[in-house]
PAKOL-503143 format. One line per field, with one value per atom (N, C-alpha, C): residue number from 1; residue in one letter; atom name; x, y, z negated. Coordinates in pm, whole numbers. Each point is the difference from the previous one (the first is absolute). Layout:
! PAKOL-503143
pos <- NUM;... .
code <- A;... .
site <- CA;... .
xx <- X;... .
yy <- Y;... .
zz <- Z;... .
! end
This chain:
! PAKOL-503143
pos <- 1;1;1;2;2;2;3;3;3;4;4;4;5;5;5;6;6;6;7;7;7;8;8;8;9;9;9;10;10;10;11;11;11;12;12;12;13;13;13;14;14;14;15;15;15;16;16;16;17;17;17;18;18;18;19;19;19;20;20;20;21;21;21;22;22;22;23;23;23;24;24;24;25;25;25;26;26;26;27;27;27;28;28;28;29;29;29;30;30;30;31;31;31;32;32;32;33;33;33;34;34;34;35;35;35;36;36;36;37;37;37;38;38;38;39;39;39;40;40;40;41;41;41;42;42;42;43;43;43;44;44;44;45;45;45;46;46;46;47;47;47;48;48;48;49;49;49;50;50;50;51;51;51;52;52;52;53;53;53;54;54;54;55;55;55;56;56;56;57;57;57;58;58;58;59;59;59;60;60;60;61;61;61;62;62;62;63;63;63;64;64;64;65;65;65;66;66;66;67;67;67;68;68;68;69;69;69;70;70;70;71;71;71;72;72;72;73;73;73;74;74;74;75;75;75;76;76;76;77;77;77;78;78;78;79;79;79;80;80;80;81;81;81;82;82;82;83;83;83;84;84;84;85;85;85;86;86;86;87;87;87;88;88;88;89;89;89;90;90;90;91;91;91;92;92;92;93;93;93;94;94;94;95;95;95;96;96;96;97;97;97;98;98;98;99;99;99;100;100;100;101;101;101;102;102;102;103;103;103 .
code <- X;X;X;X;X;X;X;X;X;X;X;X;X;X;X;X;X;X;X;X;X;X;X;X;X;X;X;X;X;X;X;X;X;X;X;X;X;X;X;X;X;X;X;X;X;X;X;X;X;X;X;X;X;X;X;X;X;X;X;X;X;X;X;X;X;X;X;X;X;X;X;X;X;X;X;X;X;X;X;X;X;X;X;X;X;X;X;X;X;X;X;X;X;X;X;X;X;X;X;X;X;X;X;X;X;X;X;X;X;X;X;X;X;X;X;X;X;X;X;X;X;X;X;X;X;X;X;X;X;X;X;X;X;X;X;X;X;X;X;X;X;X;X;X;X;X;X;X;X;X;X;X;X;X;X;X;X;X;X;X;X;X;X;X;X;X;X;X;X;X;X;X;X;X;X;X;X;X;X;X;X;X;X;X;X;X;X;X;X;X;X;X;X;X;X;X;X;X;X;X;X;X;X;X;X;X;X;X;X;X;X;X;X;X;X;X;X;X;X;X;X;X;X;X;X;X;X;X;X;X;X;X;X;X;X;X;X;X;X;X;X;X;X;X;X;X;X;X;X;X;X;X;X;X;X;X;X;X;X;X;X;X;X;X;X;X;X;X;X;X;X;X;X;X;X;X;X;X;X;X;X;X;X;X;X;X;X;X;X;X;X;X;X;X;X;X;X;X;X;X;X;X;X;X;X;X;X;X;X .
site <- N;CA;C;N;CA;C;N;CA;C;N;CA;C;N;CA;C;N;CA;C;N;CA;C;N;CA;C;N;CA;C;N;CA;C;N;CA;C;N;CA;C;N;CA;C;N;CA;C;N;CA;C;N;CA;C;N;CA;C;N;CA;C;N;CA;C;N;CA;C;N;CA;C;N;CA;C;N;CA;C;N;CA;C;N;CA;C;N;CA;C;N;CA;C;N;CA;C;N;CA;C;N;CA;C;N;CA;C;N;CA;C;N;CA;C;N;CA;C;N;CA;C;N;CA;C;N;CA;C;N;CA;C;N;CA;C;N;CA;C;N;CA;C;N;CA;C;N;CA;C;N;CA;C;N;CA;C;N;CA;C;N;CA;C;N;CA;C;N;CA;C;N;CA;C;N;CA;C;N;CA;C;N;CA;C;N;CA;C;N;CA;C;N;CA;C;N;CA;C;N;CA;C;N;CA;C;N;CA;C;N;CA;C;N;CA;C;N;CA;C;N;CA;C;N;CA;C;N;CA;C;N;CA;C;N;CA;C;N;CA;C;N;CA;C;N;CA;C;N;CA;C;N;CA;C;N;CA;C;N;CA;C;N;CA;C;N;CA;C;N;CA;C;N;CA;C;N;CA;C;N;CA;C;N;CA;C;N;CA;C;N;CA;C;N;CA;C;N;CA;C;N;CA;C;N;CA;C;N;CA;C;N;CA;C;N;CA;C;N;CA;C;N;CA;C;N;CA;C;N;CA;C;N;CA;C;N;CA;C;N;CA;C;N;CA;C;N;CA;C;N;CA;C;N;CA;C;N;CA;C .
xx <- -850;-121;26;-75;-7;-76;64;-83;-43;-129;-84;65;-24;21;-2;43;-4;-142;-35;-147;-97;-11;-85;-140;-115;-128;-34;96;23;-48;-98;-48;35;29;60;-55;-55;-86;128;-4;104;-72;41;-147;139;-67;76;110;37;48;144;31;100;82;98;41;-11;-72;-69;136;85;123;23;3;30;-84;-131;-144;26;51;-27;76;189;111;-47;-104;-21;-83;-102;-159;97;113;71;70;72;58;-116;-82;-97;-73;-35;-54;154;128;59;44;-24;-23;-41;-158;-110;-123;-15;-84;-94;-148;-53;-42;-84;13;-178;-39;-95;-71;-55;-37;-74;-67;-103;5;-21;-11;-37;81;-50;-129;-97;-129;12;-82;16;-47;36;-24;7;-13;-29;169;52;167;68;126;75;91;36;-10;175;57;135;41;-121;55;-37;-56;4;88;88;66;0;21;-66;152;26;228;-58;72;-5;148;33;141;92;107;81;122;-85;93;-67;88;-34;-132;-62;-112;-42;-65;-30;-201;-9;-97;-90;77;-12;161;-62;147;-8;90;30;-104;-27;-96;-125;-49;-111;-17;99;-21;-43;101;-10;-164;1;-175;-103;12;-110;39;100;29;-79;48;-50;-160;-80;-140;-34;57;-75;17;135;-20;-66;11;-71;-204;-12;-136;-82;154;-19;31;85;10;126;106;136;89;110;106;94;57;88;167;37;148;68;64;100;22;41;109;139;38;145;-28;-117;8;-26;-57;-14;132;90;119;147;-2;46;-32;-136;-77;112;-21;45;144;78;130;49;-63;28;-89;31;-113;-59;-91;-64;-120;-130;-52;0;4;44;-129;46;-156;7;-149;-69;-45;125;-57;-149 .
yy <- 3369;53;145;111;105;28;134;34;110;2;76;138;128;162;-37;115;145;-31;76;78;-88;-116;-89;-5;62;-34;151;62;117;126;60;149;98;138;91;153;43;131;115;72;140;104;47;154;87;120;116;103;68;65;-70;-16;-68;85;38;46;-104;56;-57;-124;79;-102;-133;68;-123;-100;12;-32;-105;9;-40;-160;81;-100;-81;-27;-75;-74;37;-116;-84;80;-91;-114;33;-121;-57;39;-104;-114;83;-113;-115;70;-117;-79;-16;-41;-98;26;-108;64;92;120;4;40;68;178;57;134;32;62;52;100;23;134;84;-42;27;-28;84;-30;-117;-83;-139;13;-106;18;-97;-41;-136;-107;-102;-107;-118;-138;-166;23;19;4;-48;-59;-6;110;74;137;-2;-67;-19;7;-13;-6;192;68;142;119;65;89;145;100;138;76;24;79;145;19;177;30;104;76;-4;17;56;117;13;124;146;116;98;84;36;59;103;145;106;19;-115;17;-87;-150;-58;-55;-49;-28;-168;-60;-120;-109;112;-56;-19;95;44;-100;-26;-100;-143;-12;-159;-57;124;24;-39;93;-7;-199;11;-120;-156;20;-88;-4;141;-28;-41;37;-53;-173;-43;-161;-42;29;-35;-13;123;-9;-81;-37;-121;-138;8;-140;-37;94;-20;63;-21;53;110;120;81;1;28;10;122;37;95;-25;90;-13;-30;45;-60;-196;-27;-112;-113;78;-75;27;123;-38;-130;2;-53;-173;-6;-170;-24;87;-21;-41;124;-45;-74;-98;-117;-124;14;-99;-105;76;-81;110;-9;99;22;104;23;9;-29;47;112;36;88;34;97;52;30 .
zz <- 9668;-58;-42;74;-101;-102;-77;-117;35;-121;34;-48;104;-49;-153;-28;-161;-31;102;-37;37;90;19;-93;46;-109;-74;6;-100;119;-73;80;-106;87;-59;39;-113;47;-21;104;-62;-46;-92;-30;-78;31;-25;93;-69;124;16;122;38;129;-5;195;40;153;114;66;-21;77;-108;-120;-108;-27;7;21;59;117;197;-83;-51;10;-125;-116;-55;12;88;58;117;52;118;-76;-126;-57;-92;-41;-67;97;109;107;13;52;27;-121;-104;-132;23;79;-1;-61;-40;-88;114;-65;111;-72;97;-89;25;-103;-41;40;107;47;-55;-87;-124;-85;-126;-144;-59;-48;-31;-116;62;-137;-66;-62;-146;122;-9;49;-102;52;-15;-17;87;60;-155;49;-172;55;-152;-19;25;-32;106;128;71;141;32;-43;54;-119;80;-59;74;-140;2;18;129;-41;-14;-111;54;-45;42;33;-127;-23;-153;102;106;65;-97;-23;-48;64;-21;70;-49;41;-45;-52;29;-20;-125;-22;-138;-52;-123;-66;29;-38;58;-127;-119;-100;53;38;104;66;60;164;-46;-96;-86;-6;-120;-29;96;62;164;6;38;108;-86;-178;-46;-18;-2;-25;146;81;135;-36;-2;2;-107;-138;-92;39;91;27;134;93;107;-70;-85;-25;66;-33;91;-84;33;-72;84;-120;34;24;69;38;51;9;33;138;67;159;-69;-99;-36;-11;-14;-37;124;104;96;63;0;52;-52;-151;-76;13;-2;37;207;35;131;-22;-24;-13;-107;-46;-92;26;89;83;-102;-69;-143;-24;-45;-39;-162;-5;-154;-75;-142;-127;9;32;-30;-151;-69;-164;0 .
! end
């Protein structure tokens, strides 16, 4: 019997600025997770508010601060009805093959 993916059930919006290559190599491991990915801004839905997540970057960026990014990332899910996470956190859930709490 197998088990089910990581990410099984779980959608994942990316927003913010991200490099294009780094972008690419984290929707590639979220899909093989089991993740699917978000092509659009998630809106409020029926959905339980667990299964969609908002990553944005904790890479340095010149253009917001990583406070900034947080911010953004949580009013977007707070206003779909989804929750925020980090790219450190979807890498971290991966390589601990467990998904971690979300503070």
């Amino acid at each position: 019997m197998q088990k089910p993916k990581l990410f099984t059930g779980l959608k994942f919006y990316i927003m913010g600025d991200f490099e294009l290559a780094y972008k690419g190599y984290l929707q590639d491991l979220i899909v093989a997770a089991g993740g699917t990915i978000l092509r659009r801004r998630p809106v409020s839905s029926d959905d339980n508010e667990a299964s969609t997540i908002v990553v944005f970057s904790v890479e340095p960026s010149k253009k917001k601060t990583l406070t900034q990014r947080r911010s953004d990332a949580e009013a977007l899910a707070k206003s779909a009805r989804a929750r925020a996470a980090s790219s450190s956190w979807v890498l971290d859930s991966i390589a601990g093959c467990q998904i971690l709490v979300l503070i």
